[in-house]
ROSE-4610 file (N, C-alpha, C; in Angstrom, 1 decimal, always signed):
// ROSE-4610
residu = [X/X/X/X/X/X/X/X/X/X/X/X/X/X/X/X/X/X/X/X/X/X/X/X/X/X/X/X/X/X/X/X/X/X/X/X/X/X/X/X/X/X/X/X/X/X/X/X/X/X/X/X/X/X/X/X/X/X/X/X/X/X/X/X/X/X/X/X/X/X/X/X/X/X/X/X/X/X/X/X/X/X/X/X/X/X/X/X/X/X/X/X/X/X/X/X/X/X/X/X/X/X/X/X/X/X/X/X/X/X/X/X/X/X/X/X/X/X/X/X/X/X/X/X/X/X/X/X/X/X/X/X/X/X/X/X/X/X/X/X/X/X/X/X/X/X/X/X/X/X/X/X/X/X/X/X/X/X/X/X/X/X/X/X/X/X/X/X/X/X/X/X/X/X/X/X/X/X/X/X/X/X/X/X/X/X/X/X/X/X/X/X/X/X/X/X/X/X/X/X/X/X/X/X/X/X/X/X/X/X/X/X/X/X/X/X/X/X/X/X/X/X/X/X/X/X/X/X/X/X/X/X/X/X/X/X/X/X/X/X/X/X/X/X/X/X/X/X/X/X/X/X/X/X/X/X/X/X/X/X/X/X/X/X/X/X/X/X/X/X/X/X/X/X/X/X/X/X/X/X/X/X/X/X/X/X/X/X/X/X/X/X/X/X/X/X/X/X/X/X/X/X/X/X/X/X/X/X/X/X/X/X/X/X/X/X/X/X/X/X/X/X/X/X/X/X/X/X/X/X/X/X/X/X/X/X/X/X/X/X/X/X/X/X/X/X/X/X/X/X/X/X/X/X/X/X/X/X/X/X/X/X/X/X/X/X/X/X/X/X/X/X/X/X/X/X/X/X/X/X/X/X/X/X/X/X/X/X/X/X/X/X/X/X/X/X/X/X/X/X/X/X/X/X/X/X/X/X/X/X/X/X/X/X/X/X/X/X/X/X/X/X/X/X/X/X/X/X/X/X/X/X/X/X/X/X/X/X/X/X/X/X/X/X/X/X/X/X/X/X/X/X/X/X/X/X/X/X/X/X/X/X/X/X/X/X/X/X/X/X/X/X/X/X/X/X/X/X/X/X/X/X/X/X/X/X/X/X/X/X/X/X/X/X/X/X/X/X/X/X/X/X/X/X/X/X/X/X/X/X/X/X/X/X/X/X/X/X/X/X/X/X/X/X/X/X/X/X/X/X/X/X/X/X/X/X/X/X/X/X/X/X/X/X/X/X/X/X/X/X/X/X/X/X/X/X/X/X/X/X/X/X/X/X/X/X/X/X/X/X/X/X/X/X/X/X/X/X/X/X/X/X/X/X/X/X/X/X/X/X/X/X/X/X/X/X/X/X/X/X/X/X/X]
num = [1/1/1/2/2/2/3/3/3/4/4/4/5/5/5/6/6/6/7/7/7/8/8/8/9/9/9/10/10/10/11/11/11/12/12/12/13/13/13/14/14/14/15/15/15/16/16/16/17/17/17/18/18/18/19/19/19/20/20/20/21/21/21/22/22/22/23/23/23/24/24/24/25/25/25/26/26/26/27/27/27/28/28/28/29/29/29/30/30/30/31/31/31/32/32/32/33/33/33/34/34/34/35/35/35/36/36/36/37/37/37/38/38/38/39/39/39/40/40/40/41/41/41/42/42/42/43/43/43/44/44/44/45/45/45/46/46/46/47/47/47/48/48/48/49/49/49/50/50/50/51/51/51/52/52/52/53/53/53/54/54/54/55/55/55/56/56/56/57/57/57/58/58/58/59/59/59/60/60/60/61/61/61/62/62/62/63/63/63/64/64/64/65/65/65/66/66/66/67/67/67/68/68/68/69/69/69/70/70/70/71/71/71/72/72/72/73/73/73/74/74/74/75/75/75/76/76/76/77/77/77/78/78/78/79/79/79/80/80/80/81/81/81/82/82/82/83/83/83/84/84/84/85/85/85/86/86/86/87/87/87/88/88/88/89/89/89/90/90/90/91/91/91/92/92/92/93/93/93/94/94/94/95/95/95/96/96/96/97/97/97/98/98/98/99/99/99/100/100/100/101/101/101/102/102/102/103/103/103/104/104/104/105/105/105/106/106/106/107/107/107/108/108/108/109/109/109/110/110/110/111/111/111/112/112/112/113/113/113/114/114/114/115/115/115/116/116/116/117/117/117/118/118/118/119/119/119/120/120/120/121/121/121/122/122/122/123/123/123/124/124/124/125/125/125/126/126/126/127/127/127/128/128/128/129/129/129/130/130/130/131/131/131/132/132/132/133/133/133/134/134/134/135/135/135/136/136/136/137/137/137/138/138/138/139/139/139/140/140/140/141/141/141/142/142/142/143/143/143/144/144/144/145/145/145/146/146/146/147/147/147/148/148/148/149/149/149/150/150/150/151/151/151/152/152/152/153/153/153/154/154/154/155/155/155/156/156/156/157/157/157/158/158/158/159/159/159/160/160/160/161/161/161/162/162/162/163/163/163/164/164/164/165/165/165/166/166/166/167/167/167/168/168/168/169/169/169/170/170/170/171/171/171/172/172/172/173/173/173/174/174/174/175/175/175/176/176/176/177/177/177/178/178/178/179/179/179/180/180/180/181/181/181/182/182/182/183/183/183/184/184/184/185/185/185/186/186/186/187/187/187/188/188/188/189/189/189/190/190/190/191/191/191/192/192/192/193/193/193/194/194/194/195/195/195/196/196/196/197/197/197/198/198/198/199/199/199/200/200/200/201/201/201]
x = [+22.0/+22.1/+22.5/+23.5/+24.1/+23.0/+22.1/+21.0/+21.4/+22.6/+23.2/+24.3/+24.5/+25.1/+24.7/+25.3/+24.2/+24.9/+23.7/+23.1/+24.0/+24.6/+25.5/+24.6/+25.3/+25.0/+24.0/+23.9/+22.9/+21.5/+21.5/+20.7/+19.4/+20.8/+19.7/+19.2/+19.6/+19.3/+18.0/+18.3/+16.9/+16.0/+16.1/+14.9/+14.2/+14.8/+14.6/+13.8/+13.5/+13.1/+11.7/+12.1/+10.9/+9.6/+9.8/+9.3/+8.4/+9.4/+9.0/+7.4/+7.8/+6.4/+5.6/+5.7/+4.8/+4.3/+4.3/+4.1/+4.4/+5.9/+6.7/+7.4/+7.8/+8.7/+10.2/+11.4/+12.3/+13.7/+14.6/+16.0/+16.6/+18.2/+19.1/+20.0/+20.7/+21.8/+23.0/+24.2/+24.9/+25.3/+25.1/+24.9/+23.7/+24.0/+22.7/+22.7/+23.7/+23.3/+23.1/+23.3/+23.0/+21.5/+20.4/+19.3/+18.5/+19.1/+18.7/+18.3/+19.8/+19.0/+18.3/+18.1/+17.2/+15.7/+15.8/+14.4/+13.8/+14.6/+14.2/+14.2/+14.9/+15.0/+13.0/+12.5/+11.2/+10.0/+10.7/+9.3/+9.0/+7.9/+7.9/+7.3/+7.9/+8.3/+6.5/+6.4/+5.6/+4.4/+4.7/+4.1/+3.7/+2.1/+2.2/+3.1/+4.2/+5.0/+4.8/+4.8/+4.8/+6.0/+6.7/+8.0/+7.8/+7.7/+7.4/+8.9/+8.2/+9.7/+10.4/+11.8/+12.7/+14.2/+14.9/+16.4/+16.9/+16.6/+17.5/+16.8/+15.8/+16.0/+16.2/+16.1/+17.2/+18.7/+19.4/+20.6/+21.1/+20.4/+21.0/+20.2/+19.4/+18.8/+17.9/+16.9/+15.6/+14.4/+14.7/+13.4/+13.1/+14.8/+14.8/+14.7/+15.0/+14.7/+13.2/+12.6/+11.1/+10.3/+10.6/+10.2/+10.2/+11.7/+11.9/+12.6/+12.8/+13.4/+12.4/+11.1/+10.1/+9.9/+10.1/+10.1/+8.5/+8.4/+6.9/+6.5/+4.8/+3.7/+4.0/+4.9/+5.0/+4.2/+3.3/+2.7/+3.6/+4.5/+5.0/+4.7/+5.4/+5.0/+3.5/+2.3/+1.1/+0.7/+1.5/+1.2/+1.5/+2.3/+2.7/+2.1/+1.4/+0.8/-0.7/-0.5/-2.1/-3.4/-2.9/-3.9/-4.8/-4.0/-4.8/-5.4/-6.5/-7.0/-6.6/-6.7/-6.6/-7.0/-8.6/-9.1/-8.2/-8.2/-7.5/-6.1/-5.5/-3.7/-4.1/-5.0/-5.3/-4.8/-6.0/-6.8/-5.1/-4.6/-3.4/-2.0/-2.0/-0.8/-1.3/-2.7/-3.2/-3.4/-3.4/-3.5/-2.9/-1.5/-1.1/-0.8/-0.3/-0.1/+0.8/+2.3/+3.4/+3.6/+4.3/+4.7/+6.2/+7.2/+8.3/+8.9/+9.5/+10.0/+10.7/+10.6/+11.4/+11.0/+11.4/+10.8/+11.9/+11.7/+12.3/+13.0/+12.0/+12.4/+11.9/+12.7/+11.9/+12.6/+12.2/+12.3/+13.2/+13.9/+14.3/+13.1/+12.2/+11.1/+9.9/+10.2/+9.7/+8.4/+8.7/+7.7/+8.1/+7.4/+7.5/+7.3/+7.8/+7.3/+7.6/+6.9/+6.7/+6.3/+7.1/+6.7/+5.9/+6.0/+5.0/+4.2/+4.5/+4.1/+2.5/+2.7/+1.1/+0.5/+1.2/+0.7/+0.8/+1.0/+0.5/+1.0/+2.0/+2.4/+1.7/+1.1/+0.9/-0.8/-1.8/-2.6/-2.0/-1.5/-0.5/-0.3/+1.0/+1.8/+1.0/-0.1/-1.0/-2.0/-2.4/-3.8/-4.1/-3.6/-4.0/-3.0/-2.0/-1.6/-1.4/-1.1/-1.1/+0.1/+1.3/+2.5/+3.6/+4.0/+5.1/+6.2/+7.6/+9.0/+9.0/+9.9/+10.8/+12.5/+13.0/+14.6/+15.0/+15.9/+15.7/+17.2/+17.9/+19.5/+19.2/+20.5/+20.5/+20.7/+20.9/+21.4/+20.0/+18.7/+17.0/+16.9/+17.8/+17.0/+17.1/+16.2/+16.1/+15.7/+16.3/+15.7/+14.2/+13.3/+12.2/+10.7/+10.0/+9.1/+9.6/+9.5/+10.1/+11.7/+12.3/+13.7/+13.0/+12.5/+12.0/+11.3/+10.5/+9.7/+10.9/+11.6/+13.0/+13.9/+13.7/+14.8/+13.8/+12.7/+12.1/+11.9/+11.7/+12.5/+13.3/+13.9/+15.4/+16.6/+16.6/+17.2/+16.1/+15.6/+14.5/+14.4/+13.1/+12.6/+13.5/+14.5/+15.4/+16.4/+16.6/+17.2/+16.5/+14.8/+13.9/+13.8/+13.7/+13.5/+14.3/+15.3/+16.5/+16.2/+16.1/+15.5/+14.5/+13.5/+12.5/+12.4/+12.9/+13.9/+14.5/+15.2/+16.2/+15.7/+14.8/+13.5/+12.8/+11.9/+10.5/+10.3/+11.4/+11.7/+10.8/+10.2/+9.0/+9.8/+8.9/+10.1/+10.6/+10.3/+10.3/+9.3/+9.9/+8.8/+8.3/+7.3/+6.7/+6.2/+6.0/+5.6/+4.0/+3.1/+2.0/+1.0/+1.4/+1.0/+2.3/+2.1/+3.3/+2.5/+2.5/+2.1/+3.0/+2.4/+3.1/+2.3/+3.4/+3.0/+3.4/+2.1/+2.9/+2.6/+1.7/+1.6/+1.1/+1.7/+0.8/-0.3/-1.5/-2.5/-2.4/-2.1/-1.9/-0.5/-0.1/+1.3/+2.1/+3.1/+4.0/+3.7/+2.5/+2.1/+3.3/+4.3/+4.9/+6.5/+7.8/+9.0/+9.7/+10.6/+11.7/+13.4/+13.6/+15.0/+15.7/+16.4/+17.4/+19.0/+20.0/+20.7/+21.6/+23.0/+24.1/+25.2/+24.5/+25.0/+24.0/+24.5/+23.5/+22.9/+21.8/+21.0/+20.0/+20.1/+18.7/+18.7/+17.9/+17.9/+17.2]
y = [+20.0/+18.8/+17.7/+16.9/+15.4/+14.4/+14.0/+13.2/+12.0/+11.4/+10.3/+9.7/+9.8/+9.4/+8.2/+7.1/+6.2/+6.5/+6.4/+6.5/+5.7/+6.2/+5.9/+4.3/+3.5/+2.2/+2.7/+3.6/+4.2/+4.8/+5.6/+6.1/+4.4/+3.9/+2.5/+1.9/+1.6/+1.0/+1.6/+3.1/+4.1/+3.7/+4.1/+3.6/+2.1/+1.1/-0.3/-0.3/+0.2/+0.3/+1.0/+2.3/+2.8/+2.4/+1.6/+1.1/-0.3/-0.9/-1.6/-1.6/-0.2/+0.3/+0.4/+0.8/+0.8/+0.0/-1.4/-2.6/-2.5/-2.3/-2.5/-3.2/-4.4/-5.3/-5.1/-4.6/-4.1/-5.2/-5.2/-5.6/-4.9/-5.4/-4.5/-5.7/-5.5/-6.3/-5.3/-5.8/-4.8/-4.5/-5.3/-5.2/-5.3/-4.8/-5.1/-6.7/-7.5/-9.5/-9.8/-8.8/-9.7/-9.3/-8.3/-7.9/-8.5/-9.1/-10.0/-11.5/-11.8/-13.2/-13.4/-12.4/-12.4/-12.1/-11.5/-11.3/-12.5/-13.4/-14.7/-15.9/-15.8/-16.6/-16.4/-15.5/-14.6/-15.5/-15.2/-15.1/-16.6/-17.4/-18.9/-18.8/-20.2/-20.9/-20.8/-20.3/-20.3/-19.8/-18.2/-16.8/-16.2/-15.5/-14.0/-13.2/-12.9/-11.9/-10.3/-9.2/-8.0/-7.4/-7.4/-6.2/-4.9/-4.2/-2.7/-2.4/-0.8/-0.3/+0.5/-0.4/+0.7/+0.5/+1.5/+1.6/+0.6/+0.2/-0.3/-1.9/-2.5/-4.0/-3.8/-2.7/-3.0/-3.4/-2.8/-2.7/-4.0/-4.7/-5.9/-7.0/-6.7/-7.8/-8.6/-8.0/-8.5/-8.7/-7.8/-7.6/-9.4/-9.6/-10.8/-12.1/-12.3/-13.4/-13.6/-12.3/-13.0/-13.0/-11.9/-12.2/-13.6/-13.8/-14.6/-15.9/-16.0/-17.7/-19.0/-18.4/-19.8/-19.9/-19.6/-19.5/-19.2/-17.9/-17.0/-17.5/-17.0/-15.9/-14.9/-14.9/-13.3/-12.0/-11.6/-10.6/-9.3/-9.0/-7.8/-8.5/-9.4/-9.9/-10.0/-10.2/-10.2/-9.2/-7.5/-6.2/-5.7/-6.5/-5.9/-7.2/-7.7/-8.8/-8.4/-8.5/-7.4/-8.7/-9.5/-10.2/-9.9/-9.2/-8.8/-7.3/-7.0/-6.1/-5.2/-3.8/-2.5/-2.6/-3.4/-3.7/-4.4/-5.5/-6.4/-6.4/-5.3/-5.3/-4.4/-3.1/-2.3/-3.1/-4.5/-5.5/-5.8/-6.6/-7.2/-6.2/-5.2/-4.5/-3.9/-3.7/-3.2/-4.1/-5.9/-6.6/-7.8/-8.0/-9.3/-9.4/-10.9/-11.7/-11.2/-10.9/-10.6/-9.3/-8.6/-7.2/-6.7/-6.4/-6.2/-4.9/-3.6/-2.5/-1.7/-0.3/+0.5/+1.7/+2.4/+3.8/+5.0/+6.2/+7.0/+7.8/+7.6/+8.4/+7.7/+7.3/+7.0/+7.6/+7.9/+9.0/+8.3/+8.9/+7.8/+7.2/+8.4/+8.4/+6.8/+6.5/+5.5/+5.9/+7.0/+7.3/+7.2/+6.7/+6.0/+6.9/+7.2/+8.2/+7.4/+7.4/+6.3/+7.9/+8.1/+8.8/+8.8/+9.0/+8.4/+9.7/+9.4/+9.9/+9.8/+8.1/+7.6/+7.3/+7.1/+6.4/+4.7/+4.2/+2.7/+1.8/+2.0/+1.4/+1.5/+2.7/+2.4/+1.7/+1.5/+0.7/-0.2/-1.5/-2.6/-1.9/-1.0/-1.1/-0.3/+0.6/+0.8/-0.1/-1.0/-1.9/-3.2/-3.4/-4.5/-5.4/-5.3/-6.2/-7.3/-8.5/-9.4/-9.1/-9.0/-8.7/-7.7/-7.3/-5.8/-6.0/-5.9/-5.8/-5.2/-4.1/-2.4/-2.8/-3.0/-2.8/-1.2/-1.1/+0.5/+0.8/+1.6/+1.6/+2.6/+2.8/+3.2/+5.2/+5.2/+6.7/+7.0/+6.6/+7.1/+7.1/+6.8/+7.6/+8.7/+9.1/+11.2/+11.0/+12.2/+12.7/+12.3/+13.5/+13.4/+13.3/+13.3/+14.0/+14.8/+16.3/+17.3/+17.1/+16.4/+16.4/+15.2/+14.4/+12.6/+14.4/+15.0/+16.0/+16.1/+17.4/+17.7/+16.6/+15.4/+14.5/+14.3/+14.0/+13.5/+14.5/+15.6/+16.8/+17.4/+17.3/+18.2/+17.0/+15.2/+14.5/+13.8/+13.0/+12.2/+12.0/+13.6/+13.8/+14.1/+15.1/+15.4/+14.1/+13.0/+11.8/+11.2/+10.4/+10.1/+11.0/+12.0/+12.8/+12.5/+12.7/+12.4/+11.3/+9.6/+8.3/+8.1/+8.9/+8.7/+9.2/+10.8/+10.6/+9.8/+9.1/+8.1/+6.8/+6.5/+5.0/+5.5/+6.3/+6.8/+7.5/+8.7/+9.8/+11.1/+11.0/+12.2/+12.8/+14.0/+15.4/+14.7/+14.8/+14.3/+13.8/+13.5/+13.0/+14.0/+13.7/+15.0/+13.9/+14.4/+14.1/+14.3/+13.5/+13.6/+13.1/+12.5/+11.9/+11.0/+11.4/+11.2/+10.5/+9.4/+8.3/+8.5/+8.8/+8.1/+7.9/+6.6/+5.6/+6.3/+6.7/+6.8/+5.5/+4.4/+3.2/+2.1/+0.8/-0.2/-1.2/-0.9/-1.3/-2.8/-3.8/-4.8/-5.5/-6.0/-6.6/-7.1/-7.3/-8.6/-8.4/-7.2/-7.3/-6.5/-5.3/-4.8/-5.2/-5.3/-5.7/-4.5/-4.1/-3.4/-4.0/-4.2/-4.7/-3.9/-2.6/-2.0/-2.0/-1.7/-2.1/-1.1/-1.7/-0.4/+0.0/+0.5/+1.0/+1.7/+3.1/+3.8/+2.7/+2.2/+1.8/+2.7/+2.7/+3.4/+4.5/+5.4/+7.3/+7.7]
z = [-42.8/-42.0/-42.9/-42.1/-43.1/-43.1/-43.4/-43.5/-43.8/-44.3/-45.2/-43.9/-42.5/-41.5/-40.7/-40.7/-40.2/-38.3/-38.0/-36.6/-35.6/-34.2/-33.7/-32.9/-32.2/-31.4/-30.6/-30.1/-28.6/-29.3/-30.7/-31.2/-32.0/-32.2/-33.4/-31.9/-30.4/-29.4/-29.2/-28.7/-28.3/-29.5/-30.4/-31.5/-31.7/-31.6/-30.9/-30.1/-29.1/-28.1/-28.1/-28.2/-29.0/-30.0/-31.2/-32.3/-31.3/-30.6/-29.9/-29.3/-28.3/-27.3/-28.0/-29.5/-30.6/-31.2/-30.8/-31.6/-33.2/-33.3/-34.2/-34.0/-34.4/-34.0/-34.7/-34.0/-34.9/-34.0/-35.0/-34.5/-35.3/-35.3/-35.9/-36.5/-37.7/-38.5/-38.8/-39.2/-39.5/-40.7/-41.8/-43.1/-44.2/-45.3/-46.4/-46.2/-46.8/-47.1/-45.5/-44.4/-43.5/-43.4/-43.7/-43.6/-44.7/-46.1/-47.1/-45.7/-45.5/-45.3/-44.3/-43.4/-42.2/-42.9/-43.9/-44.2/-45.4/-45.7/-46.5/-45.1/-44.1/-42.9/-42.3/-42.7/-41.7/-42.9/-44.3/-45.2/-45.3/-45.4/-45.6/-46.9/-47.4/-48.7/-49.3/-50.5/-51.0/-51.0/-49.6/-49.4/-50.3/-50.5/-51.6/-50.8/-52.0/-51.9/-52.3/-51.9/-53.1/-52.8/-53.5/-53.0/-53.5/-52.7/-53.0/-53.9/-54.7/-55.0/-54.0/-54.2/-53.1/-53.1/-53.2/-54.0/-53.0/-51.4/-50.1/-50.7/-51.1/-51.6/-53.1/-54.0/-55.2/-54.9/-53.9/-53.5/-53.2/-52.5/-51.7/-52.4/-53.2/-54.0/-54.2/-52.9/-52.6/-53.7/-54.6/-55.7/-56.5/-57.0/-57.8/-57.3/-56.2/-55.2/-54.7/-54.9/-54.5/-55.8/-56.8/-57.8/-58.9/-58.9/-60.1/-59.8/-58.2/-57.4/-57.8/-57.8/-57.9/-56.4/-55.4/-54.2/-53.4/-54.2/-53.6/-54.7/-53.8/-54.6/-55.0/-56.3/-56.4/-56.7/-56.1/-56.8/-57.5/-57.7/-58.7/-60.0/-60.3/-61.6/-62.3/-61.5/-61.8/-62.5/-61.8/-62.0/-63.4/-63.6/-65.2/-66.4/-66.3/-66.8/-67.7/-68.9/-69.3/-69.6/-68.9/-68.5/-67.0/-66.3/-65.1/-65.3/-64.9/-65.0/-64.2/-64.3/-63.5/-62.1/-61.9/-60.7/-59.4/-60.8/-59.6/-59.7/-60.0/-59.9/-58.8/-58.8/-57.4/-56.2/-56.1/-55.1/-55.0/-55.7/-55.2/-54.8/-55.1/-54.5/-53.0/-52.7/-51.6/-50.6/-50.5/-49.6/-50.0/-50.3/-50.2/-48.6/-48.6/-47.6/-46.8/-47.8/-47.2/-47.8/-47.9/-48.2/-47.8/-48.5/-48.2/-48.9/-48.0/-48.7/-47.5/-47.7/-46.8/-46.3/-45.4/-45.7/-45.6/-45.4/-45.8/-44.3/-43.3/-41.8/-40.9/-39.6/-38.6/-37.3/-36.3/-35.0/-33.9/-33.7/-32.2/-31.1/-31.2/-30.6/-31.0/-32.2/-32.8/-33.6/-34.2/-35.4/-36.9/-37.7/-38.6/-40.3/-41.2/-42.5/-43.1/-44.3/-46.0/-46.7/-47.7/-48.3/-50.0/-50.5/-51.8/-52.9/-54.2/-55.1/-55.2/-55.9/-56.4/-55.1/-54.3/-53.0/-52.9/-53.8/-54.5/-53.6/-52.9/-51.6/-50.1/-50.4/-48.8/-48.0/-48.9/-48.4/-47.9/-48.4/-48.3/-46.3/-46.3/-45.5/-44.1/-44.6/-43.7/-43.0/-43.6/-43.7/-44.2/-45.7/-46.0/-46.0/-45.9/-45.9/-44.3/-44.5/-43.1/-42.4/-43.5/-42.7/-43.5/-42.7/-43.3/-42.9/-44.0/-43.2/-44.5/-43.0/-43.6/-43.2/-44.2/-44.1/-44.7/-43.7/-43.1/-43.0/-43.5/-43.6/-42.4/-41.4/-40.1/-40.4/-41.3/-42.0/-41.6/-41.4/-41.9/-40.8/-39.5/-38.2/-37.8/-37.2/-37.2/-35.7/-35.5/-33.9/-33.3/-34.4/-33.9/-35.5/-34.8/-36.0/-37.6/-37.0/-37.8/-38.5/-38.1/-38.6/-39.6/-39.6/-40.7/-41.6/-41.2/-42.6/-43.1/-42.6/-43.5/-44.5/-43.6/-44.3/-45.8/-45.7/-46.4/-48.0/-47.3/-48.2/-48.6/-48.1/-48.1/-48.6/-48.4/-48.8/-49.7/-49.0/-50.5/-51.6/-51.6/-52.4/-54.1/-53.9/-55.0/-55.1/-54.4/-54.7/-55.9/-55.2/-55.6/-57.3/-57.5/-59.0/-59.8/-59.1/-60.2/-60.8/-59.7/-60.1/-61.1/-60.4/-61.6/-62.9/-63.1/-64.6/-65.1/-64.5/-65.4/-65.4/-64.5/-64.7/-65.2/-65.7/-65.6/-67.2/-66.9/-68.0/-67.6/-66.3/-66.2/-65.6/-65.3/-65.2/-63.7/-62.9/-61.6/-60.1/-59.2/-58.1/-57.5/-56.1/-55.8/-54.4/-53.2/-51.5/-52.1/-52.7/-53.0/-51.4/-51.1/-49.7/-48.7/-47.6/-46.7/-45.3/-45.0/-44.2/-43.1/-41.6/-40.8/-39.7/-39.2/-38.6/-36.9/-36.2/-34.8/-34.0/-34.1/-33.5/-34.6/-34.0/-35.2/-34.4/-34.7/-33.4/-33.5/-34.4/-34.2/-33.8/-32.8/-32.4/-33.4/-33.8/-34.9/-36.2/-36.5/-37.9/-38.5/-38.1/-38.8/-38.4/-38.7/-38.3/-39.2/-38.8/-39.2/-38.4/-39.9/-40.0/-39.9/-39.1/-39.4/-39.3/-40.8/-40.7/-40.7/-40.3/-39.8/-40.5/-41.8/-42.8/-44.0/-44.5/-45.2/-46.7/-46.4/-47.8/-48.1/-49.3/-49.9/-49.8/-50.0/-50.0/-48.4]
């Protein structure tokens, strides 16, 4: 299966729709800079920020703008600071304010996969955090359930390996824990930006 195809007009609509019934709050853009500035249009000025890692806001540029504008709260920056302790770099990547990243599969149906090594992202995008936006290249919508497993394996994961070799230098990644979202019990807490063109793996 082509896993790397972005999703026809009727497929990103049905899924819209879907995510929706789910209190996911989703729209659709049609490019990476147009999914950048809708999601600096959302964030307010002088927010805790965390930007998770993820190749779809390396791509378009998200990481350095909230990191390094003067703009946010940045929490990524705190993380690598050896003035913060272990404890509290935990505390701060598990519940800031805002939270911004991607995921790997979501269903026409409106089911949701984050996939994850250490896991380190997904408190945040389960729980602690107050608000979540997933920019989502249109290529990551799947039929159902079982087709997001496959993708997540069969495309992902050996993307992801290769990456972390050449960031990391370890042998490679591994689906140590795989999150999904079939409803988000609080309304507006989660948004997905998806856009209509393949970003990210």
């Amino acid at each position: 299966m082509k896993w790397n195809v972005v999703a026809t007009k009727e497929q990103v609509e049905k899924t819209i729709i879907a995510l929706k019934s789910k209190n996911i709050e989703a729209e659709f853009v049609a490019t990476g800079a147009e999914a950048k500035k809708r999601l600096f249009d959302i964030l307010p000025e002088g927010a805790e920020v965390m930007s998770m890692t993820s190749v779809t806001l390396d791509t378009i540029g998200v990481p350095k703008e909230i990191n390094e504008s003067g703009r946010f709260n940045a929490v990524r920056p705190k993380l690598t600071d050896k003035n913060t302790s272990d404890r509290e770099k935990k505390r701060l990547g598990a519940a800031p304010e805002w939270v911004a990243g991607s995921v790997q599969a979501v269903s026409e149906n409106g089911t949701v996969m984050v996939a994850s090594n250490t896991g380190s992202q997904l408190p945040a995008y389960l729980y602690g955090a107050d608000h979540v936006i997933w920019i989502v290249g249109a290529q990551k919508i799947v039929k159902d359930e079982e087709s997001g497993r496959r993708r997540v394996y069969e495309h992902v994961l050996p993307l992801e390996s290769e990456r972390a070799k050449k960031a990391y230098g370890v042998a490679g990644s591994f689906v140590s824990k795989l999150a999904i979202f079939n409803k988000e019990v609080t309304p507006g807490r989660i948004r997905m930006i998806i856009v209509g063109e393949a970003l990210g793996f």
